[in-house]
C-alpha positions as CSV (number, residue, x, y, z in Angstrom):
1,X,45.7,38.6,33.7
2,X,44.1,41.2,36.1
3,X,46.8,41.7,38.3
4,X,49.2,42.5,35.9
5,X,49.0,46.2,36.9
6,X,49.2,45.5,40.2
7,X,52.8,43.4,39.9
8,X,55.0,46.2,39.6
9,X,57.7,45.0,41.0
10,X,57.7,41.6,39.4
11,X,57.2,43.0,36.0
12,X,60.8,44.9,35.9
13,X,62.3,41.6,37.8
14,X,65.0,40.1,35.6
15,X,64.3,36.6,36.6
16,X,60.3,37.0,36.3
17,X,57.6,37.0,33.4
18,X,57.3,40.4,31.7
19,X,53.9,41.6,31.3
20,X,51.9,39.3,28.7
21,X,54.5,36.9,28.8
22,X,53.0,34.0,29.9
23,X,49.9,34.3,27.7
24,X,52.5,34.6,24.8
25,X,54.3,31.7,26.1
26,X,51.5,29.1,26.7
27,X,49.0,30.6,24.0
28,X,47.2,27.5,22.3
29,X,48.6,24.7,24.7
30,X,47.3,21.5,24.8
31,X,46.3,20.5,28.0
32,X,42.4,20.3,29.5
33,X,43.5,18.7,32.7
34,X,45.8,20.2,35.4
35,X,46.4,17.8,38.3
36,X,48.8,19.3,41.5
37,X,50.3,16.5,43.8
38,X,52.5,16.6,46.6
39,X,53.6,18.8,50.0
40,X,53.1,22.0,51.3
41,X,55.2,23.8,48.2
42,X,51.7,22.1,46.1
43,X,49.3,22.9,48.5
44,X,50.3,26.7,47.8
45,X,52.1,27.8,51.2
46,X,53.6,32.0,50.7
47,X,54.9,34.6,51.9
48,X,53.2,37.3,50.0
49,X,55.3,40.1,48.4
50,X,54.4,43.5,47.7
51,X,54.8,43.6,43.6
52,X,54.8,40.0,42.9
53,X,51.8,37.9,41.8
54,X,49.8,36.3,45.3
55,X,49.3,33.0,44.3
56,X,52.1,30.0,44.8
57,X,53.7,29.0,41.8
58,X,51.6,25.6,41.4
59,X,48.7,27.6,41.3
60,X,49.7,30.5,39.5
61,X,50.6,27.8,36.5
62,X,47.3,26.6,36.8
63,X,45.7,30.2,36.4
64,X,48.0,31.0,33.4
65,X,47.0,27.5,32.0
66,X,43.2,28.3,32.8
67,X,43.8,32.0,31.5
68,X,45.0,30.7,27.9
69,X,42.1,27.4,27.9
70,X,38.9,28.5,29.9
71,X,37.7,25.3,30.0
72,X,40.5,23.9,31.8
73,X,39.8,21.2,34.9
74,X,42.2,21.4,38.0
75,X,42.6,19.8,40.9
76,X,45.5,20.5,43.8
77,X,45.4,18.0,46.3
78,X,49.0,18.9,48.1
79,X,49.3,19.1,51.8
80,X,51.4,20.4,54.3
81,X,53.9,18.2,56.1
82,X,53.4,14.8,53.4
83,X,56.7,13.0,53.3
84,X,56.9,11.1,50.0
85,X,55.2,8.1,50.9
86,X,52.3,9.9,52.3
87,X,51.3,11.9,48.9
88,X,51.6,8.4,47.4
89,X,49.1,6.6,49.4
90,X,46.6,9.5,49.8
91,X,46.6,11.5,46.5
92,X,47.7,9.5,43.7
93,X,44.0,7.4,43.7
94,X,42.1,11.1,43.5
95,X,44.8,12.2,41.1
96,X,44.4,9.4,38.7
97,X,40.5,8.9,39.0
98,X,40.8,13.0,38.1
99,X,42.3,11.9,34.9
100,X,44.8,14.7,34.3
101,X,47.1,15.2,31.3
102,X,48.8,17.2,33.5
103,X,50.3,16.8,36.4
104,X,52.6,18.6,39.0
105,X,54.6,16.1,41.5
106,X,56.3,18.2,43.7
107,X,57.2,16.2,47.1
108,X,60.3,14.6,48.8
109,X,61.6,17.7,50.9
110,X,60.1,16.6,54.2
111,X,62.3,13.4,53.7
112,X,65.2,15.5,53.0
113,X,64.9,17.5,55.9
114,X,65.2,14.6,58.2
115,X,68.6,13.5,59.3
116,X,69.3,10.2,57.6
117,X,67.8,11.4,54.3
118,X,71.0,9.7,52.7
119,X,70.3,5.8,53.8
120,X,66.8,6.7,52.6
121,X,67.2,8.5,49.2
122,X,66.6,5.5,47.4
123,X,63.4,4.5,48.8
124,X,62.4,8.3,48.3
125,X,63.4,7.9,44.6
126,X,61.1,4.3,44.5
127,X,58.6,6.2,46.0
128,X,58.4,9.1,43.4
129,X,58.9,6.7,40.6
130,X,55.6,5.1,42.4
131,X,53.7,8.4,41.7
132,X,55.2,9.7,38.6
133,X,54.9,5.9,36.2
134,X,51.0,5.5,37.2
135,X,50.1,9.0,36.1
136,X,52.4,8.6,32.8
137,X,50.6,5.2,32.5
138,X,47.6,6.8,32.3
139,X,48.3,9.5,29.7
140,X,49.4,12.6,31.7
141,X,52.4,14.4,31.0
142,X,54.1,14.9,34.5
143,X,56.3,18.0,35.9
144,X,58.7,17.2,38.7
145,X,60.5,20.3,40.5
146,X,64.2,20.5,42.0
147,X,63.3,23.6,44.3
148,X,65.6,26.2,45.5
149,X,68.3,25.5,47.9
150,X,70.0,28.0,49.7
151,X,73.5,28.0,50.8
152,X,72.3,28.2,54.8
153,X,68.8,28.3,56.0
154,X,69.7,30.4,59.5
155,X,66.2,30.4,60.6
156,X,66.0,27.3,60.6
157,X,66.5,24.9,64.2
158,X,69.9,24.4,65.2
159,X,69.5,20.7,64.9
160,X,68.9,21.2,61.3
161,X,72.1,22.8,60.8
162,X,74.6,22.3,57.6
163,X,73.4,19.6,56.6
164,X,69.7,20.8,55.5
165,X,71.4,22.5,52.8
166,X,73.4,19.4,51.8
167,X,70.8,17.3,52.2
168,X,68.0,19.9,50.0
169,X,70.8,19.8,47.6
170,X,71.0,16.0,47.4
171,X,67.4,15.6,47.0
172,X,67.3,18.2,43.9
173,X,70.1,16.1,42.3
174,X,68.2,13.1,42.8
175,X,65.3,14.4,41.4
176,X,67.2,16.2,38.6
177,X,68.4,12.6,37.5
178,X,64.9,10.8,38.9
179,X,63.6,13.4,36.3
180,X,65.8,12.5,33.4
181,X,65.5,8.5,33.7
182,X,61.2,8.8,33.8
183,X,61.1,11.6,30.8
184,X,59.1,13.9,33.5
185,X,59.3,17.7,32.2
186,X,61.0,18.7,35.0
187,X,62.3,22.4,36.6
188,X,65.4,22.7,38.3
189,X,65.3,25.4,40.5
190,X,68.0,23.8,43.0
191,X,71.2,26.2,41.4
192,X,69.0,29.3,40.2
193,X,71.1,32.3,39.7
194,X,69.2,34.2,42.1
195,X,70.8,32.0,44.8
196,X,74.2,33.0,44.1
197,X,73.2,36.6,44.3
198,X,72.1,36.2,47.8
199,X,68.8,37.2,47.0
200,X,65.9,37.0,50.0
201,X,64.0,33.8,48.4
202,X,62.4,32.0,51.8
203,X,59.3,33.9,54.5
204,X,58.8,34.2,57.7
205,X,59.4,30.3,58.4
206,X,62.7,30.8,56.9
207,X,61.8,27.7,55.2
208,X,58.8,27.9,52.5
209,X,59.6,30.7,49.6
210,X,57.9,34.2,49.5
211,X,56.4,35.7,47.2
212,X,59.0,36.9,45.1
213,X,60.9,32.9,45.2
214,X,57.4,32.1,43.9
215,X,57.3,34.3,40.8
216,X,60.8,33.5,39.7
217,X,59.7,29.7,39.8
218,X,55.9,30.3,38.2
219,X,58.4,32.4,35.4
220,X,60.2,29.4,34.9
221,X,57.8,26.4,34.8
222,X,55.9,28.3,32.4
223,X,58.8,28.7,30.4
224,X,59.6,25.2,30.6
225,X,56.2,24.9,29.7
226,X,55.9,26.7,26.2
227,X,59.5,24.5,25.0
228,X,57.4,21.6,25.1
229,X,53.9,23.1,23.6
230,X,57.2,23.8,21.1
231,X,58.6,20.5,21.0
232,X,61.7,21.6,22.4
């Protein structure tokens, strides 16, 4: 791509895509139709890095995805601050009449980040399943994402607390084993290496990733990606 010079620092990252990697990994895949559902992490919120690619990880997938079939049709109707059942009763109609045989789900965290996540993590799992069987129904192949969690989020209010972090890491176990029961291709992200080295993964917000949080997950999906243009 034409930044590739410009992502010096994400180039030499051990947890990133080298340069040309993605275009090796999802050369000749099979998809026409990318559709992106879910929260603020799909609607493409960042920190920017210096070094590291600018876009947010759903939409730097979409770009490689477009970069390897020009003719490729996308949509990303995330948005900020959409608990679960929100993204289902506003985006899965657009998604579906989109037609996609593709699609990203990424939603649930603004659930989690609620005390009393735990009496509701079974409607949030309903809920999901409500999004993810329709699209499947329909033909698409669908991604679900466990994102990061880190051990505290310090930034964040002090009513928050603890238990964010427990609760964040409940919800990417949930979705881990959400993922596994529906046959989603899924990316866990929730126990990524790069958390136990203490490595600076959220912005500003001390919530949503930055830049370089972004890359390491783009690096990922796509890898995840080309094992199943493999058949892995």
């Amino acid at each position: 791509m034409g930044t590739e010079s410009m992502l010096t620092a994400e180039v030499s990252d051990p947890f990133c895509l080298a340069a040309g990697e993605a275009a090796a990994l999802l050369a000749g895949h099979p998809w026409h139709r990318f559709a992106i559902l879910g929260d603020s992490v799909a609607e493409g919120l960042i920190d920017p890095v210096d070094g590291y690619h600018p876009l947010a990880f759903p939409d730097r997938a979409r770009a490689e995805l477009l970069h390897e079939r020009p003719g490729l049709a996308s949509v990303n109707l995330g948005r900020r601050n959409l608990r679960a059942a929100e993204v289902l009763a506003t985006q899965l109609g657009p998604a579906l009449e989109f037609r996609p045989d593709l699609a990203l789900v990424i939603c649930g965290a603004n659930d989690a980040m609620r005390p009393g996540y735990e009496s509701r993590a079974d409607d949030v799992d309903a809920t999901l399943t409500a999004i993810v069987r329709p699209l499947q129904d329909a033909g698409a192949q669908v991604m679900t994402v466990s994102l990061f969690v880190m051990p505290e989020y310090p930034s964040m209010p002090a009513w928050l607390g603890p238990a964010f972090s427990r609760r964040m890491t409940l919800l990417g176990r949930r979705t881990a084993a959400l993922a596994a029961s529906l046959g989603t291709i899924h990316v866990d992200l929730a126990t990524h290496p790069a958390i136990a080295l203490g490595e600076v993964l959220t912005g500003a917000d001390g919530l949503h990733g930055n830049g370089r949080s972004h890359a390491i997950a783009a690096a990922e999906m796509i890898r995840r990606l080309s094992r199943e243009i493999q058949g892995a």
